[in-house]
Residue, then its C-alpha position, 0 to 999 in steps of 0.5 A: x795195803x798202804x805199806x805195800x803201796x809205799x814199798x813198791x816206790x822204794x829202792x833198792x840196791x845188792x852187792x857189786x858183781x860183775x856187770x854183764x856186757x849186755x848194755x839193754x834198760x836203765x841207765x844205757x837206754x830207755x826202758x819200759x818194764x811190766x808187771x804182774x801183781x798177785x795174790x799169796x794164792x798165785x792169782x793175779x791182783x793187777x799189774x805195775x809199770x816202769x817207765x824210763x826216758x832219757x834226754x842228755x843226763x836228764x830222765x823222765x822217769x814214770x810208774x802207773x799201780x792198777x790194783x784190784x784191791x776188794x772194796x778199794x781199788x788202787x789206780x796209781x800214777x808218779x812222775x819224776x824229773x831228774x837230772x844228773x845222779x837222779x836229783x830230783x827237780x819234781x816230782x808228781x803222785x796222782x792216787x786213787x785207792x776207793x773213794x780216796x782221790x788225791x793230787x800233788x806235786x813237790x818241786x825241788x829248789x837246791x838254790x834255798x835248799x827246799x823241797x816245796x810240796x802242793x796238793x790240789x786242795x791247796x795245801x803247801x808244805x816245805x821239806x830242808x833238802x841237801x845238794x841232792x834229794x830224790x824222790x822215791x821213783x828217783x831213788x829206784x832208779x839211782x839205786x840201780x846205777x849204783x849196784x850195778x857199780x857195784x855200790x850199795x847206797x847208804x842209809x838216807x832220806x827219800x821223799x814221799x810225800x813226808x820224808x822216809x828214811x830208807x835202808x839196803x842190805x845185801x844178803x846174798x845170792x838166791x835162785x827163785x822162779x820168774x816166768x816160771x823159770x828158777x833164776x839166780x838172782x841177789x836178794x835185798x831187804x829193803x825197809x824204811x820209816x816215815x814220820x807214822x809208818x814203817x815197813x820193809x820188804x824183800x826184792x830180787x835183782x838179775x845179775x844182769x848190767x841193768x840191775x832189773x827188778x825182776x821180784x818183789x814179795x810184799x809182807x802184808x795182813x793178807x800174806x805176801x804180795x807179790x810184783x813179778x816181772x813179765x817185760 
């Protein structure tokens, strides 16, 4: 579930196609999107949201995890700051998975070229950054505007935490049920590594300008996991 967990905060980006005129969500307005968590059996684990806000080039970006994991529930909040292009200027992760509970927030110095990361136990660490880092909700959603400038961005370094290393791949056109509808979407096999950690999996974008999320299918131990759009 860990994996699964990270997965969720990684981006990911498809092939170019025509952008449809309809101008709705991230980056033309502010959005909210809500979905449900579920079982390999269909049934329902919790749920997930997304959240955009947006003041000039800068966005107030937020993600909450409500799992109800057996002996572990997960109670999960991220906020990201950005600026132009989704560099991100901070970034806050609140967990709570069990009796776990943890706090911290990194703020991001292109002045030194540093990312300084705080936990509420007063640890302190510090990442070398480049003229434009971003964070793993960041990285979402830069993700989004380049593929629906019909770019796919490259190989890079995320922050979580640590540093991953985040991969995209395009594998074309797939039609799959949301809201119990077959709906053609554009598949994207997402992976990444960390400094103790690696994982991929796969996720399901509308054809629409927004590029909406509208799928995630999470490989785990207790078979795939699903994260299915429902507004």
């Amino acid at each position: 579930m860990r994996a699964a967990r990270r997965v969720l905060l990684v981006a990911v980006a498809t092939a170019g196609l025509a952008a449809a005129d309809n101008l709705s969500g991230f980056p033309f307005q502010d959005e909210s999107l809500h979905y449900d968590v579920t079982w390999p059996s269909g049934l329902s684990l919790g749920e997930a949201t997304l959240m955009a806000h947006h003041s000039g080039e800068n966005w107030d970006l937020r993600m909450s995890l409500d799992v109800a994991v057996p002996g572990s529930p997960i109670n999960d909040r991220y906020h990201s700051l950005t600026g132009a292009d989704q560099c991100s200027t901070e970034f806050e992760r609140e967990t709570s998975h069990g009796k776990r509970h943890s706090a911290e927030n990194t703020t991001f110095d292109y002045g030194p070229g540093r990312a300084m990361r705080a936990t509420k136990d007063g640890g302190q660490s510090e990442m070398t950054i480049g003229s434009c880092a971003r964070d793993a909700l960041a990285f979402l959603y830069f993700a989004r505007r380049e593929l629906g400038q019909g770019r796919v961005p490259s190989q890079q370094d995320v922050f979580f935490g640590s540093r991953y290393s985040v991969r995209l791949e395009y594998t074309g056109g797939q039609t799959v049920r949301v809201a119990d509808k077959p709906t053609v979407t554009d598949r994207v096999a997402v992976s990444f590594r960390g400094p103790a950690s690696k994982a991929s999996f796969e996720i399901f974008f509308a054809r629409d300008a927004a590029r909406t999320p509208l799928l995630v299918r999470i490989p785990s131990n207790l078979g795939t996991i699903s994260m299915e759009l429902v507004r």
